[in-house]
C-alpha positions as CSV (number, residue, x, y, z in Angstrom):
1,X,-18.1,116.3,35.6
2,X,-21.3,114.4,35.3
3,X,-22.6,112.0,37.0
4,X,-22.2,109.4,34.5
5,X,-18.4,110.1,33.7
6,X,-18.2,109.6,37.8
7,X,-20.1,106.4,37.2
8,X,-17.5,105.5,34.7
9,X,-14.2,106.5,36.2
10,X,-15.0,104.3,39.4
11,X,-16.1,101.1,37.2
12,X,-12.7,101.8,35.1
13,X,-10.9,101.8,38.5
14,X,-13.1,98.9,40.1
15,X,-11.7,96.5,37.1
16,X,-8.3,98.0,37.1
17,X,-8.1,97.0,40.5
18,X,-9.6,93.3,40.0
19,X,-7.3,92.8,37.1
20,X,-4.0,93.6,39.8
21,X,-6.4,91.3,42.5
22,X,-6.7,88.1,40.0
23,X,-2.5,89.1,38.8
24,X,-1.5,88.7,42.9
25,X,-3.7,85.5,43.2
26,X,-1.9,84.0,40.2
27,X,1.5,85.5,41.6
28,X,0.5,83.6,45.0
29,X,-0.8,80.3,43.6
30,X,2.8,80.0,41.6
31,X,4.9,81.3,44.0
32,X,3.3,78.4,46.5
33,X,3.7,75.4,43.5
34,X,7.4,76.5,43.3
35,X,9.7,74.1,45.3
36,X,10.7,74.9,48.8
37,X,14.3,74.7,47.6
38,X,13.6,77.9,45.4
39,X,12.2,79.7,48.3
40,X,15.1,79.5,51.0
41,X,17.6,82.2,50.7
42,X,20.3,79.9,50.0
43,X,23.0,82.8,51.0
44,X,21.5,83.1,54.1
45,X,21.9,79.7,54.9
46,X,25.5,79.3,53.9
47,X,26.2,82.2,56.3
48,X,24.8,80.4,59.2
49,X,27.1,79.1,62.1
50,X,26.8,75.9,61.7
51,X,29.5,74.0,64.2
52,X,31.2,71.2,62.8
53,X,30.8,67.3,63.9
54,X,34.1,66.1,65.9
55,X,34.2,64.0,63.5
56,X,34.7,66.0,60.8
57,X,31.9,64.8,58.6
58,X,29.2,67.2,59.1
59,X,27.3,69.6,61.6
60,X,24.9,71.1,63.4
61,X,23.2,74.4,64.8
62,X,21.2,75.0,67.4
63,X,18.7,77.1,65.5
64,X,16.6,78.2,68.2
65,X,19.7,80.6,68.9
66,X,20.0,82.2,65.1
67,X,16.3,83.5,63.8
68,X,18.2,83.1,60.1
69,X,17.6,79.8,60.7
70,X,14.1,79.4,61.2
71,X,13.1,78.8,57.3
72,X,15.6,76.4,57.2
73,X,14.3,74.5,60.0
74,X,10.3,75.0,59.1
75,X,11.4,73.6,55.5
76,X,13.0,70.8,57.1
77,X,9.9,70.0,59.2
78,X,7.7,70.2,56.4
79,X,9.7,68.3,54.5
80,X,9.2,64.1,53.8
81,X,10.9,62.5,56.5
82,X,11.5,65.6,58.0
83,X,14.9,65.6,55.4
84,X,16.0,68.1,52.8
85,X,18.9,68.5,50.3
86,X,19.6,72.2,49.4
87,X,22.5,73.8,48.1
88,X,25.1,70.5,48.3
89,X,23.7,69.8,51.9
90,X,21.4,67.1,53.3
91,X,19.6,68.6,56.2
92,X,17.6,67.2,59.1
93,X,16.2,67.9,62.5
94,X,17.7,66.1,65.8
95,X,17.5,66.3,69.2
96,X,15.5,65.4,72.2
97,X,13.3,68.4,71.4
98,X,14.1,68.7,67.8
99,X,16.4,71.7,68.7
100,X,19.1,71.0,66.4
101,X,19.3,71.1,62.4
102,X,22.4,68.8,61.1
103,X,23.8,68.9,57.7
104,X,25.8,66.8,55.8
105,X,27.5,67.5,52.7
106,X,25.7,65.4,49.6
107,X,28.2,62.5,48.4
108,X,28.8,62.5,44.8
109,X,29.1,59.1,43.5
């Protein structure tokens, strides 16, 4: 093999592999414009042990405790007045030290 056709194969790979590059930075840019909704693993969240109010509307998790939880809770935080409705839920943080994520099912009116 020449030379040349060495030349070659590498600048055939080189843009082969810049095509993939610029795919995964368009991959990336959408998968970040997608809402945070679409992101969360909505099964996962249903499974968590959430511990219902005394009052029977609602309840909480101490999310520290479950590492399931964790995307929930960072979603929350990022989220406009620290709020979220997901999945037929309204979510927030509470507690002294934020430790706690409540939910409370969505009314339908």
């Amino acid at each position: 093999m020449s030379s040349e056709e060495v030349s070659n194969i590498i600048s055939k790979i080189r843009e082969i592999l810049q095509t993939a590059l610029d795919n995964l930075n368009k991959i990336e840019q959408n998968y970040r414009g997608l809402p945070i909704e679409v992101k969360l693993d909505i099964a996962k969240i249903e499974a968590l042990p959430f511990v219902p109010y005394k009052s029977g509307i609602g309840s909480w998790l101490l999310w520290e405790k479950n590492s399931d939880a964790r995307p929930l809770r960072d979603a929350v935080e990022k989220a406009p007045g620290r709020t979220l409705d997901i999945g037929g839920f309204h979510y927030k943080i509470g507690g002294d030290r934020s430790q706690f994520l409540s939910r409370f099912p969505i009314s339908k009116k």
